[in-house]
C-alpha positions in Angstrom: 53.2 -17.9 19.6 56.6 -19.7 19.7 56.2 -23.0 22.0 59.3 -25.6 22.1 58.2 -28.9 21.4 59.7 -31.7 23.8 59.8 -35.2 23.0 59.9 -38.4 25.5 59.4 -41.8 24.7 55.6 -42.1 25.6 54.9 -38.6 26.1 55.2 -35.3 23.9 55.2 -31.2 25.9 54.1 -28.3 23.9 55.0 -25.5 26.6 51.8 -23.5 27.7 49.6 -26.2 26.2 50.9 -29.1 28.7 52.1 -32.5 27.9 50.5 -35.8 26.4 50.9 -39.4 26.9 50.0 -42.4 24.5 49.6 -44.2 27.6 46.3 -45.4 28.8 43.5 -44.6 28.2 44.8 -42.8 25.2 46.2 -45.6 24.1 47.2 -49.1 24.5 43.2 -50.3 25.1 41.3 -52.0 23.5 39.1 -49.5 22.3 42.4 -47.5 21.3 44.7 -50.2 20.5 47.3 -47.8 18.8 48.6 -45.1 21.0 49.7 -42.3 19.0 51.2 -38.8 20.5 49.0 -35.5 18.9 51.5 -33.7 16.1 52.5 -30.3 17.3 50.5 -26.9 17.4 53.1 -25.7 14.6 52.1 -28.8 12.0 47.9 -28.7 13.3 48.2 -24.3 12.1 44.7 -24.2 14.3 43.0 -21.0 12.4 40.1 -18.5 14.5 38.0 -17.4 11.8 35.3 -14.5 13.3 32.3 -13.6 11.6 30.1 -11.1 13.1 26.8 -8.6 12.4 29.4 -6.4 11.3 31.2 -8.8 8.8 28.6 -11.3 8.1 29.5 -12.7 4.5 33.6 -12.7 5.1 35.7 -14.1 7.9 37.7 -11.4 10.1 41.0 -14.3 11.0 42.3 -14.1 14.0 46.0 -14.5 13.4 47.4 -14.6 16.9 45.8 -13.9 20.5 46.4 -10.0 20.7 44.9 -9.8 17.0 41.2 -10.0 18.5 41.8 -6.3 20.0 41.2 -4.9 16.1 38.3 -7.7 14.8 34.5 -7.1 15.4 34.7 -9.1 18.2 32.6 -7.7 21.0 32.5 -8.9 25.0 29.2 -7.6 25.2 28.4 -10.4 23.2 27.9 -14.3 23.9 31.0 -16.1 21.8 30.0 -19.3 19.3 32.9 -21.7 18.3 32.0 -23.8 15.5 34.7 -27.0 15.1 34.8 -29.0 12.1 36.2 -33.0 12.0 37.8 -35.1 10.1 39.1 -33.8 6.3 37.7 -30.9 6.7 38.3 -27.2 6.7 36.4 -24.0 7.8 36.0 -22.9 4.1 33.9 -25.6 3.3 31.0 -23.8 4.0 29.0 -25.1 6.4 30.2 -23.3 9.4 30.0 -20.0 7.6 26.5 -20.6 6.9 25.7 -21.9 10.4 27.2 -18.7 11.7 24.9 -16.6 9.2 22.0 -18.5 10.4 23.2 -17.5 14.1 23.2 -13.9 13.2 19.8 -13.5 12.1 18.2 -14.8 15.6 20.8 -13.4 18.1 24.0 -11.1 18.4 27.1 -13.1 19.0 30.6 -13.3 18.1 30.7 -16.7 16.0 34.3 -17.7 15.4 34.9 -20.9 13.2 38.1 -23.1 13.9 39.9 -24.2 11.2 42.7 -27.7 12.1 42.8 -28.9 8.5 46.4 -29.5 9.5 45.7 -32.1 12.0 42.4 -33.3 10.5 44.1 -34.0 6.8 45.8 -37.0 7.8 45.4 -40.9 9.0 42.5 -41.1 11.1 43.8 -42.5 14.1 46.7 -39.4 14.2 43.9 -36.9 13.7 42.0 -38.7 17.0 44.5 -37.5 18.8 45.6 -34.4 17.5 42.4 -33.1 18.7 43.8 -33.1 22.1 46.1 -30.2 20.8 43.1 -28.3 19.1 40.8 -28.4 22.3 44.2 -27.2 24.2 44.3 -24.5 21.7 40.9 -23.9 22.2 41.1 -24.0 26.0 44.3 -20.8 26.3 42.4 -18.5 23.6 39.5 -18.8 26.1 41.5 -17.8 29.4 43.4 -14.7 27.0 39.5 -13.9 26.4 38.9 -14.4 30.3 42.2 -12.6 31.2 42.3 -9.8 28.6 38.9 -8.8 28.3 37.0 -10.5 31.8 35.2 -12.6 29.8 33.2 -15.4 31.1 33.0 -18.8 29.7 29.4 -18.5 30.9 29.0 -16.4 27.4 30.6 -19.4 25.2 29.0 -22.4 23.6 31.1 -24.5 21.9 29.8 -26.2 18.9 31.8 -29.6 16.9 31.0 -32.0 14.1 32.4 -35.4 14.2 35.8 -35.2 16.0 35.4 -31.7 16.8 32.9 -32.2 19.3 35.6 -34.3 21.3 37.5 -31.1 20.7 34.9 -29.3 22.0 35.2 -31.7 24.9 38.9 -31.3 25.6 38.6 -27.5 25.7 35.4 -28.1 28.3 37.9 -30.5 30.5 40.3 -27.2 30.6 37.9 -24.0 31.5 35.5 -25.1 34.2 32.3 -23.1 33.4 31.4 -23.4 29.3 28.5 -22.7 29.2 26.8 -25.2 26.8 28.7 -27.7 23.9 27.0 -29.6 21.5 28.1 -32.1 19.8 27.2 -33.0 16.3 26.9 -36.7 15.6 30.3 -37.4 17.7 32.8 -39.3 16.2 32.8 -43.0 17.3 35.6 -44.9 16.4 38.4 -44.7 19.0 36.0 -42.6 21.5 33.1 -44.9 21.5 32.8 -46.7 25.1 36.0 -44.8 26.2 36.6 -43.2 29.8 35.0 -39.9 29.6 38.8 -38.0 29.6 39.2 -39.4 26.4 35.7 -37.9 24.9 32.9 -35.7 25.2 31.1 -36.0 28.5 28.6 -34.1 30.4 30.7 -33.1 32.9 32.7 -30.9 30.2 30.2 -28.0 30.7 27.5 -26.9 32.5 24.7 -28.4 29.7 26.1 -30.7 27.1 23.6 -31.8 24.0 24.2 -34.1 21.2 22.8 -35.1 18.0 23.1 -38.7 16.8 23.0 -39.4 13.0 25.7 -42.0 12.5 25.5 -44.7 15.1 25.2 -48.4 12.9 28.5 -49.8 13.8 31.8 -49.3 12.0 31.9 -52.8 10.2 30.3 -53.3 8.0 27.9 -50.4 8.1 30.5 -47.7 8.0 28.9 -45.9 10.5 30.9 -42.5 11.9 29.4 -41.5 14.9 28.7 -42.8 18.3 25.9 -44.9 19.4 26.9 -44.0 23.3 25.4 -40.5 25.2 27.4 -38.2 26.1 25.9 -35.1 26.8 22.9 -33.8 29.8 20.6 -34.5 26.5 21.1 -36.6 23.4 19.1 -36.6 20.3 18.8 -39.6 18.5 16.6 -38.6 15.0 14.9 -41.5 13.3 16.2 -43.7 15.6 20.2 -42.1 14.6 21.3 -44.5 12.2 20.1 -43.9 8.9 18.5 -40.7 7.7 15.6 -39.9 5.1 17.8 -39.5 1.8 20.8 -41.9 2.9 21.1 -44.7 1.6 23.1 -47.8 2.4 26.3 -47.1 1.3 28.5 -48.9 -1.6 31.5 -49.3 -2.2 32.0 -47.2 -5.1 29.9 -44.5 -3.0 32.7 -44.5 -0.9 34.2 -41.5 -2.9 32.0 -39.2 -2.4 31.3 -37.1 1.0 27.7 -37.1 0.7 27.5 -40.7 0.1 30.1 -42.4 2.3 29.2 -39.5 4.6 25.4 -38.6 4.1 24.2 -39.4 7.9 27.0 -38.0 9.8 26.8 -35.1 7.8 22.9 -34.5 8.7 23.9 -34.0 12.5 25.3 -29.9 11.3 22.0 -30.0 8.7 19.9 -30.6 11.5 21.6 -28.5 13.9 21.6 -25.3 11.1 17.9 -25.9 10.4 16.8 -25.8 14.1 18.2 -22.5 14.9 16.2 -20.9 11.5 13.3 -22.8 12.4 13.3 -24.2 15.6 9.6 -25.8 15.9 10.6 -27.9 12.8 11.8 -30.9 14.9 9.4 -33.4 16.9 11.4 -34.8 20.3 10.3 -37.5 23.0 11.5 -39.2 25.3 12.3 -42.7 25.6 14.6 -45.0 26.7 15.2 -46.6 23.2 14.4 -46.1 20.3 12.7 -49.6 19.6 10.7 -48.6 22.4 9.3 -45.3 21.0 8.4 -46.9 18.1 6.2 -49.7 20.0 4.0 -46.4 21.3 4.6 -43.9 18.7 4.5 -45.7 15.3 1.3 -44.2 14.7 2.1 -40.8 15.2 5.5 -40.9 13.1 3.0 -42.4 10.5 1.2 -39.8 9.9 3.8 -37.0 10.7 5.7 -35.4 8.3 8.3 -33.6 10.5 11.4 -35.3 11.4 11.3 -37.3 14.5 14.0 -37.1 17.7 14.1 -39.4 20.0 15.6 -38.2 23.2 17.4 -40.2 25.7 
């Protein structure tokens, strides 16, 4: 789709998809010092990758809107839209597998988003750019709602890290989602933001999130937000630190599963509790500290991994 990219000082149009200010609160707070206009649809190259019953080990890509018309996809079917963060991709794996896992407990359409294009760059640019993606997001919906009456009471949209704030945009845009869950949030330059700059409840009509991340940014390197931001949020093991993550070092800093290792739980976690969803242990509580107080004993002698719902 050809859109003609405008630019103002302050503000950048991208035809059907709107236009976007650096302006506050996107910018130019103190949460979001830096204001920074999203790169265009053209540089992002936002990717629909399907993966059905009928093609369950290879993606069917959706290379423009009309494409869908000769893919598996089906509008008998509830639609999953898995959205991966920051230096990523969709053929990392991960989102393949989660859609496999999806397909052995219920029939869906299960369509991974690939932004590499805007998510391989500074971090601050890619926090925006996700303003584009959830756009994107948002009109392949309505051509799903126009084209084939479907109902964004079928869809729940699914993101890791930043793309559960893309997840967000695209819920700001279709009243009516259904359900997104967001997986470990990304926290820097969302955390304590208004809730048009990141994933909020109001974004669809349930809203869940998994915490995994949440020790602050300096000097703990932590990823994720310690804020909630959905109907339900999920805070395992008190969301900071995870069994098998350890503090990280400098020199870990190289490696994804190191620099990484909590934030990446939150999809882990997620995967696991559709194959085998009496696995996880939640309760409710205010805080964390305070589950512990009456708990300890319990999570003592418990060997399944502890939630702690707020």
């Amino acid at each position: 789709m050809l859109r003609t990219e405008i630019a103002i000082r302050g503000s950048v149009c991208y035809g059907d998809l709107g236009c976007f200010t650096d302006e506050p609160p996107w910018g130019g707070t103190a949460e979001r010092p830096l204001g920074l206009l999203p790169m265009s649809p053209e540089a992002i190259n936002t990717r629909y990758f399907l993966v059905t019953r009928e093609n369950p080990d290879y993606f069917q890509e959706i290379i423009s809107h009309s494409s869908v018309s000769t893919s598996n996809f089906k509008p008998n079917r509830k639609t999953r839209f898995i959205i991966h963060g920051f230096v990523n991709t969709a053929e990392r794996g991960w989102q393949m597998e989660m859609c496999q896992v999806m397909l052995e407990v219920e029939d869906v359409n299960c369509f991974c988003i690939d932004w590499r294009g805007g998510s391989f760059t500074l971090y601050t640019q890619a926090a925006n750019n996700i303003r584009v993606v959830g756009a994107e997001l948002a009109s392949f919906i309505g051509y799903l709602s126009k084209n084939y009456d479907y109902s964004p009471s079928m869809i729940h949209i699914i993101g890791h890290s930043l793309g559960a704030h893309v997840a967000g945009e695209a819920g700001k845009r279709v009243p009516g989602i259904a359900r997104i869950s967001g997986l470990d949030p990304a926290g820097p330059l969302f955390q304590n933001t208004p809730p048009e700059v990141r994933l909020d409840p109001t974004d669809a009509d349930f809203v869940d999130a998994i915490h995994t991340d949440t020790s602050p940014l300096i000097p703990k390197i932590g990823l994720g937000m310690a804020q909630s931001v959905g109907h339900l949020d999920f805070f395992p093991n008190g969301g900071q630190t995870m069994p098998g993550c350890g503090t990280n070092s400098h020199f870990q800093l190289l490696f994804d599963n190191y620099l990484a290792c909590n934030h990446l739980r939150s999809y882990k976690y997620y995967t696991e509790s559709i194959r085998t969803p009496d696995a996880f242990v939640a309760f409710p509580s205010d805080t964390y500290e305070a589950f512990m107080k009456v708990n300890n004993w319990q999570v003592r002698d418990s060997h399944a991994p502890v939630l702690v719902a707020l």
